[in-house]
C-alpha positions as CSV (number, residue, x, y, z in Angstrom):
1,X,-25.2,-9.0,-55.7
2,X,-24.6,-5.8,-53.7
3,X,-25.1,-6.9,-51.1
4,X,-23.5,-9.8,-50.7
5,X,-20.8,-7.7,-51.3
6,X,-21.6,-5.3,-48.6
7,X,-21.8,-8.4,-46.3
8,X,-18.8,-9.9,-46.6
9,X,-16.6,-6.8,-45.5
10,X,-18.8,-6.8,-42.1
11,X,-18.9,-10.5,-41.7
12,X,-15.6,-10.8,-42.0
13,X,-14.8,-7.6,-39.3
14,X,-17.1,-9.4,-37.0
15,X,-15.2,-12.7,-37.3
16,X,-12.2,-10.5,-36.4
17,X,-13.6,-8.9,-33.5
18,X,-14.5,-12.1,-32.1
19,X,-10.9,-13.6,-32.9
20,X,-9.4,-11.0,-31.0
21,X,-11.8,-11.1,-28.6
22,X,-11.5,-14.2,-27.6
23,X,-8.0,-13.6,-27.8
24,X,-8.1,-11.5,-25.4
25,X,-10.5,-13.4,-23.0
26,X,-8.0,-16.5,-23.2
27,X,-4.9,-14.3,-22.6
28,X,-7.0,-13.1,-19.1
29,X,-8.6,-16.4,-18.4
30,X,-5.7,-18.2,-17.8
31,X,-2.7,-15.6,-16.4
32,X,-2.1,-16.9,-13.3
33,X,-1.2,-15.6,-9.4
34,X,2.4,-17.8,-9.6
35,X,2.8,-16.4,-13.2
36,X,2.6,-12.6,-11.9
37,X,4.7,-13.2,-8.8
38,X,7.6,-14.6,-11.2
39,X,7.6,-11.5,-14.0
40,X,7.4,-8.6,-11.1
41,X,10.1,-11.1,-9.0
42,X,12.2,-10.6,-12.5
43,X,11.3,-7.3,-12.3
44,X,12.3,-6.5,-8.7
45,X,15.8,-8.2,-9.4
46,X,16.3,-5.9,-12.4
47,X,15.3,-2.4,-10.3
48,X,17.6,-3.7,-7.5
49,X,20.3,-4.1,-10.1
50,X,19.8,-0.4,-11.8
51,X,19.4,1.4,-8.3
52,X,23.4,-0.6,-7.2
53,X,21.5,-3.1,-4.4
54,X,21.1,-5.7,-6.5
55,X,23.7,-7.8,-4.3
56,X,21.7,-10.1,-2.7
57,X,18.6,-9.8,-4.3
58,X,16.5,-13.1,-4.6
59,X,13.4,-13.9,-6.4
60,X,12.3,-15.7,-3.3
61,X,12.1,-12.3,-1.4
62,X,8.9,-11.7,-3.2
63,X,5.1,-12.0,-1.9
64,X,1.8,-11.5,-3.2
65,X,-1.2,-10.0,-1.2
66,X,-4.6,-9.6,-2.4
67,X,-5.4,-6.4,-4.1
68,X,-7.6,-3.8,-2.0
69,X,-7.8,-0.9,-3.8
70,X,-10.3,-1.0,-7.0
71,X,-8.6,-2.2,-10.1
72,X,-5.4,-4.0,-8.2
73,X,-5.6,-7.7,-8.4
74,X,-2.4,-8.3,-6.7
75,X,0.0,-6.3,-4.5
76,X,3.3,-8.5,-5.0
77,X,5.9,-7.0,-2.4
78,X,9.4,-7.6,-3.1
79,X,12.9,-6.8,-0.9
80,X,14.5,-8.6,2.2
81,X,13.3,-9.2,6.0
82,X,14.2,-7.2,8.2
83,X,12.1,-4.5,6.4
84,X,14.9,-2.5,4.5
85,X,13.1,1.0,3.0
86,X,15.9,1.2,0.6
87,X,15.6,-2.3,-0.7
88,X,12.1,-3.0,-0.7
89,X,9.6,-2.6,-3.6
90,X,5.8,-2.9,-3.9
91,X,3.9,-3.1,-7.7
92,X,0.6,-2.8,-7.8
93,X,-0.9,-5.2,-10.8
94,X,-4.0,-5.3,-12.2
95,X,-6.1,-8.4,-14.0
96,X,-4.8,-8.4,-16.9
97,X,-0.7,-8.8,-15.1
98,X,-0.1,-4.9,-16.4
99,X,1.2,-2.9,-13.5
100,X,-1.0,-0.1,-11.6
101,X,1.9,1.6,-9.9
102,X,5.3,0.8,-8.4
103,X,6.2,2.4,-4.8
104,X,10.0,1.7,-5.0
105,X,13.0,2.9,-2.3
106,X,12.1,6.4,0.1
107,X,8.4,6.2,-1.2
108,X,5.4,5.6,1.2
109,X,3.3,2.7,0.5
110,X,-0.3,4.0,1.1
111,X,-2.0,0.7,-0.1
């Protein structure tokens, strides 16, 4: 009798852990590339907006690049062409789409 009653506390923390596990797994599995680009294009459009340059902005003025660096999965560069430093932002985003870094306006990029 004690220890079923030991058991069941564990069994059921281990069916947790799983649940969230997989959870978690799922979440990752299936985030994808065009999924990222749209959030951090959101994003851009928003920092344009609270730095006054948001005139103009477009979500269509942002790319995605492979990720060199270890832990980046995408580089998704965002502002206008011609090249515009004061416009232009770069976020750095790892698997899971949380963001690495963010080199915005009058800071060197040194992906």
């Amino acid at each position: 009798m004690m220890r079923a009653l030991w058991l069941l506390p564990v069994g059921l923390l281990v069916l947790l852990a799983f649940y969230l596990g997989w959870q978690q797994g799922y979440a990752r599995a299936t985030l994808s590339e065009t999924e990222v680009i749209s959030a951090y294009a959101e994003r851009y459009l928003a920092d344009r907006a609270r730095d006054g340059t948001g005139e103009g902005a477009s979500p269509a003025q942002c790319r995605a690049l492979p990720g060199e660096q270890a832990g980046v999965w995408l580089v998704v560069v965002c502002g206008p062409e011609p090249h515009d430093e004061a416009r232009h932002y770069t976020y750095y985003v790892r698997r899971s789409g949380a963001l690495a870094r963010v080199v915005g306006p009058g800071e060197g990029a040194d992906a």
